[in-house]
Structures are given as C-alpha cells and as structure tokens.
C-alpha positions as CSV (number, residue, x, y, z in Angstrom):
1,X,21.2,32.1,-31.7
2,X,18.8,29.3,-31.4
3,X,20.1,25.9,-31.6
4,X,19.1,22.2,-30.4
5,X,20.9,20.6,-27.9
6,X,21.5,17.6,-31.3
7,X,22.7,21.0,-32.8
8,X,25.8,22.2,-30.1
9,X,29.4,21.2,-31.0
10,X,31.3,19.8,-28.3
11,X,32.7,23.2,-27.2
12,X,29.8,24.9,-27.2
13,X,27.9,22.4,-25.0
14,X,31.1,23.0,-22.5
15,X,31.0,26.5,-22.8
16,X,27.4,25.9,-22.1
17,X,28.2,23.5,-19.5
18,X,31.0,26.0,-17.7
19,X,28.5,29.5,-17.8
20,X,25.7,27.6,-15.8
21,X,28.4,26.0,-13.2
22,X,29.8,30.0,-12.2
23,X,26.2,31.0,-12.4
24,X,24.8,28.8,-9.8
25,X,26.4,27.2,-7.0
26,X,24.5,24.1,-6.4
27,X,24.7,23.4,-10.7
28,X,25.3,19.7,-10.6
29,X,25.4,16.8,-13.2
30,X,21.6,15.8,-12.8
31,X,20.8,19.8,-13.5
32,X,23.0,19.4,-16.6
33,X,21.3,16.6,-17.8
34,X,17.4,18.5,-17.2
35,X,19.1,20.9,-19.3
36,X,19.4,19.0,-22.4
37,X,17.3,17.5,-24.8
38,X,15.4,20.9,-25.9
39,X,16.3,24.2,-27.6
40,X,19.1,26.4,-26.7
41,X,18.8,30.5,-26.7
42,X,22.5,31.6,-27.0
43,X,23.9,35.2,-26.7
44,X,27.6,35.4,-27.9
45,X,30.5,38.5,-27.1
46,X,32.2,37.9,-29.9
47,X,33.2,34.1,-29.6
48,X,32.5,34.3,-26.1
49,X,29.6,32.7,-24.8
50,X,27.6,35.5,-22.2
51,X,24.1,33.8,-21.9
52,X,21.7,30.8,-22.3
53,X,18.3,29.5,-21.8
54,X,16.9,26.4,-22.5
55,X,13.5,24.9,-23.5
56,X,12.8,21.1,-22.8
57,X,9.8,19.5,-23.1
58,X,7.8,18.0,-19.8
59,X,4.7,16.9,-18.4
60,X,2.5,18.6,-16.2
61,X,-0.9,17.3,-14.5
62,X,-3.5,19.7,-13.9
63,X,-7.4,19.9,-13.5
64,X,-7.0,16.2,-14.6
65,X,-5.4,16.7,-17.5
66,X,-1.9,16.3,-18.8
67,X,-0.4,19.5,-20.0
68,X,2.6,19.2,-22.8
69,X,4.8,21.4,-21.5
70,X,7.7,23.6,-22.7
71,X,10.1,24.1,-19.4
72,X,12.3,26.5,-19.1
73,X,15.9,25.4,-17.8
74,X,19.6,27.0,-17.2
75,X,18.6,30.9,-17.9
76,X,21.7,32.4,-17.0
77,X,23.9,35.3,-18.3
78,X,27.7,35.8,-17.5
79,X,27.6,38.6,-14.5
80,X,29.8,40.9,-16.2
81,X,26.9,41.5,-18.5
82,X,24.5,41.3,-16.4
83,X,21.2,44.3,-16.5
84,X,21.8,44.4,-20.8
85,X,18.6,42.7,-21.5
86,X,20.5,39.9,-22.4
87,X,18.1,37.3,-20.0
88,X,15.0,39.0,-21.7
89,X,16.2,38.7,-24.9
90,X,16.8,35.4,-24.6
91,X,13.5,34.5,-22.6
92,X,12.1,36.1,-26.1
93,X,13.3,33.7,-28.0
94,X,11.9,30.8,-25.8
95,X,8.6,32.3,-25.3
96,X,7.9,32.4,-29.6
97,X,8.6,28.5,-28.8
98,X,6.1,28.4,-26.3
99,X,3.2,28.6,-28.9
100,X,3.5,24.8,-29.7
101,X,2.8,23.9,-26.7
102,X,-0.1,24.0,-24.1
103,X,1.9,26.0,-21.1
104,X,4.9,27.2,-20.6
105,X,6.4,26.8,-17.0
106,X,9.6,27.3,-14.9
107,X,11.1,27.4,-11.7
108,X,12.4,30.5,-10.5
109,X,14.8,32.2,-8.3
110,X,14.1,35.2,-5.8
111,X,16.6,37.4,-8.4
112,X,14.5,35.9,-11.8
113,X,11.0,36.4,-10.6
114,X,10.6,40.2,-11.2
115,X,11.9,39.4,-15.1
116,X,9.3,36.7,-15.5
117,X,6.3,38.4,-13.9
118,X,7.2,41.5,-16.4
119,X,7.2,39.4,-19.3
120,X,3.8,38.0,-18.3
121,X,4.7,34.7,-16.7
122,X,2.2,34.4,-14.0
123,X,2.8,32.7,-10.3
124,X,1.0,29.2,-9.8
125,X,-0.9,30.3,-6.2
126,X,-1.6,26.5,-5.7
127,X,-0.1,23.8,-3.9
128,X,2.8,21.4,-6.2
129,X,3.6,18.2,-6.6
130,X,6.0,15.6,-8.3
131,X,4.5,11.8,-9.5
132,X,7.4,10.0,-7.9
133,X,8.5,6.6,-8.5
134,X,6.9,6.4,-4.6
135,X,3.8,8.1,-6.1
136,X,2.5,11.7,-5.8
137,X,4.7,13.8,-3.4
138,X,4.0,17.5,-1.8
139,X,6.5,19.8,-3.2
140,X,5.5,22.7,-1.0
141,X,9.3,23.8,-0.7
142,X,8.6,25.1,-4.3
143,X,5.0,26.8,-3.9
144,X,5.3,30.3,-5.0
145,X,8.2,29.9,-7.0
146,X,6.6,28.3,-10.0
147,X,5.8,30.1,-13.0
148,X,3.5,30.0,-16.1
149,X,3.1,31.4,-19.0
150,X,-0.8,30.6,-20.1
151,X,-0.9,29.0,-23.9
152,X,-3.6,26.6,-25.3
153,X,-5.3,25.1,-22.1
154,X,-7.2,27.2,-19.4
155,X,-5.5,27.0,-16.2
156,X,-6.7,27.7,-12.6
157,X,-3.5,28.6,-10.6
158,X,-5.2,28.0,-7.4
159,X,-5.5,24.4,-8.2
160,X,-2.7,21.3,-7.7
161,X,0.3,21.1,-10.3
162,X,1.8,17.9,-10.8
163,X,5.6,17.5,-12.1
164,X,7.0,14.4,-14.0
165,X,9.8,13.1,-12.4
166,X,13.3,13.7,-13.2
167,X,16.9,13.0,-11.6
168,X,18.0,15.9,-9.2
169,X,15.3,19.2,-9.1
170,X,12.3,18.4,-10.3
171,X,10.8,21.8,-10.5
C-alpha cells in the first residue's frame, strides 16, 4: 500500500509511529517528525502493520547545484518477518517514486547497506555536510553511510554533499 502521510488515519500513523520505536532504539520525536510529510510504503499481516518506508522530499547541494531530492526515511519491517523481502518490496515502491525527482538519497545502517547496494543505490565516496543555521558544517560521522540512487542529474560521488537542515539527524 502506498499512501501520503495527509492520507494515514490516526491509527495507522500510530501503528506507524509504534513499528519504527521497537525497530530502532534511538527513534525519537524529531525522527518522527523527518518522517512525515512524504509518501508511505506499507506492508500489512492481515490488519497488522509489518513494514514501512517513507519518501520525503529534501534538498541536497552538489557540484553547485541544488538537487530536489526524494529521501528515504523510517524503512523498517517488524523482526518477526524479517528476510521475506518485505524491506525490498517496499524500497520498490519508493524507488518508481524516485523518477520525479533528480536523486534519490538515504542514510543507512551497517544491517541496510547490503539491500541498498543490491538494489543499485550507490555509496557517496565524498566528504558530507549540513547548511546549518551556524552555516555549512562537516558531517564526516556520516561519510560512507550515504546512499544514492542516480536519477536526472549527473553526480560525482567523490565530490562534497550538502544536507538541508532539519531537527534531530540530518542525514
């Protein structure tokens, strides 16, 4: 199922809400927040809610240009059902998404980024950044753990990537 957040009744979005929270331990309010706003890949047991994967739109700087960006947020599938094909499945529906926009991109975990790389998200080699209310700010904690996938504009992924800036993670 493939809904927008404006599109999620109130028990969904806490069903939505409560899967991410046992999925990830650090899963706080500001990560909740960076996960609205886009579209929602849902996969259901029944009327149980077993996986979801969000799309939101950012902005990324790059080569001196400003990239509209579909980022990926909140992929995360119930770990009972875990090794289904449920996360690929649902990165499936994200990526058809991805074609109305310039790039895909998303932050990913030491357990996600063998799924990504398979799919043909590609790891940004270069150094990252986030435009901070303080200004531009090294974000070399994240360097190697930012993904891709290529769409409309060419992309050197030994160059600098620039985040927008957003409450809590910003990658």
């Amino acid at each position: 199922m493939l809904l927008h957040t404006g599109q999620l009744p109130p028990d969904l979005l806490t069903s939505t809400r409560t899967l991410l929270e046992s999925v990830f331990d650090d899963f706080d309010l500001p990560g909740w927040h960076n996960t609205l706003g886009g579209m929602h890949a849902l996969t259901f047991d029944g009327p149980h809610l077993v996986g979801h994967a969000a799309l939101v739109q950012r902005r990324l700087l790059h080569d001196g240009r400003v990239l509209n960006t579909g980022y990926v947020e909140g992929v995360a599938v119930h770990p009972a059902y875990r090794r289904r094909g449920i996360a690929g499945a649902l990165m499936g529906s994200l990526e058809e998404l991805l074609r109305g926009y310039d790039v895909g991109a998303l932050s990913a975990s030491s357990d996600g980024a063998p799924m990504y790389a398979s799919r043909g998200w590609q790891v940004w080699r270069g150094p990252t950044f986030a435009l901070t209310p303080g200004g531009v700010r090294r974000t070399a904690d994240e360097d190697g753990g930012i993904y891709v996938f290529p769409g409309r504009e060419p992309l050197d992924l030994d160059g600098e990537l620039v985040a927008d800036w957003r409450a809590g993670e910003v990658w």
